[in-house]
Each structure stands twice: as structure tokens, then as C-alpha cells.
N, C-alpha and C positions, 0 to 999 in steps of 0.2 A: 941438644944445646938449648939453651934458656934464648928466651929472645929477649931481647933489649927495649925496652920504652925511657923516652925521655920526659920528664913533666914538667910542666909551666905553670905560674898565674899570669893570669893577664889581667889588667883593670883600667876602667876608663875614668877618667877623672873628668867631667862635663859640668863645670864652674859655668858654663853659659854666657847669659848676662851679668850673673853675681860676680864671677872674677872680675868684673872689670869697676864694677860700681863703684862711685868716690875715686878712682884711683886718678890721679893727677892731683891732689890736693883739697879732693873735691868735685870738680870739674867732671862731667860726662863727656866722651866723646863719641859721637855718631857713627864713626869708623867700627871703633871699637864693640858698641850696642850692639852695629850690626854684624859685623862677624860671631858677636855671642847668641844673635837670633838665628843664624845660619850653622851654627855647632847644636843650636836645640834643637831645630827641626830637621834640618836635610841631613846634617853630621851622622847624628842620634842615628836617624833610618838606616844609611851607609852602612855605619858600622853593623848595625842589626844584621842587614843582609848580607855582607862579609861573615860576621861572625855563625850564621844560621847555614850558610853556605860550606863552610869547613865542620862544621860540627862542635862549635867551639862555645864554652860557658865559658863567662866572664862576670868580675865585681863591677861595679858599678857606684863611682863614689859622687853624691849628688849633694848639693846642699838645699837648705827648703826654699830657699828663693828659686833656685829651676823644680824643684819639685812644683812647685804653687805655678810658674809662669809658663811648664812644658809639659801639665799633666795626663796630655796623648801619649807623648812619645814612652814617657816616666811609665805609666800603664804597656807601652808594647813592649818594653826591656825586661816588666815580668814575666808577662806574659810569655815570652821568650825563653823563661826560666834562667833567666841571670839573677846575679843578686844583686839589693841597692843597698848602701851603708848610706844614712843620711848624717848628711853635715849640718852643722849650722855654717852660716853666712859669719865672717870678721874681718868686718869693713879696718882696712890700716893693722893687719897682723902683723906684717912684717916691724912697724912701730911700738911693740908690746914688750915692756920693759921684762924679763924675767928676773 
């Protein structure tokens, strides 16, 4: 009997600080910074050590503003052997006439 595997992707999306930039109209909010510095640094690791713990590869989708502002963590997610697709940053996307 054949044995069965099931397959997945998994990918993290870690906008950080960028997801939040500008958003209110402009306006920065504190709350907000800091939940995106606590997804760059402690999140980041987390997930690392979850995903190194099950044996698990993952994408990895960054834009260059956490590349530039979390370049520890950015370096141990390769290390790791995940992969990173880099973003660019677009402050008001949702606002982009197509």
C-alpha cells in the first residue's frame, strides 16, 4: 500500500513596522510601531523556533523597509533555510486607482 503525504505552503508575511506606516491618513500611531517592533523581533524568533522545531520551510514575504529596520532577524530566517521574497513598501495601496 502506497502511503499517503499531505503537502502545504506556509508563508509569513512580516510587514512589521511598514504595514502600519502613514496609515490613519498619515498619522503614526505608537500602539501600532509597537506591535510592528515586537512582530520584527520577538515574533520573527517565535515563529523561527516553532517552525525549526517541526521541521518546517517556509516563504518568507518582507518588504525592504523590515529588511533595512530587522536585518538580524532578516539574516536568521535564512539562515534557517526559508525563503525571503522582498517587497517593496506602498504607503495608501489600498487607495491605487487601477
Amino acid at each position: 500500500m502506497v502511503k499517503k503525504r499531505a503537502l502545504c505552503c506556509i508563508s509569513v508575511d512580516i510587514d512589521a513596522v511598514a504595514g502600519w506606516l502613514g496609515s490613519y491618513g498619515g498619522e503614526d500611531s505608537t500602539s501600532d510601531i509597537s506591535r510592528g517592533l515586537f512582530a520584527g523581533t520577538i515574533g520573527v524568533r517565535r515563529l523561527l523556533k516553532m517552525f525549526d522545531k517541526y521541521k518546517i520551510k517556509t516563504t518568507w514575504f518582507i518588504p525592504g523597509h523590515s529588511l533595512e529596520t530587522f536585518p538580524e532577524e532578516c539574516r536568521m530566517i535564512v539562515d534557517a533555510g526559508h525563503e525571503i521574497v522582498r517587497l517593496i513598501s506602498v504607503p495608501y495601496a489600498w487607495k491605487i486607482d487601477s
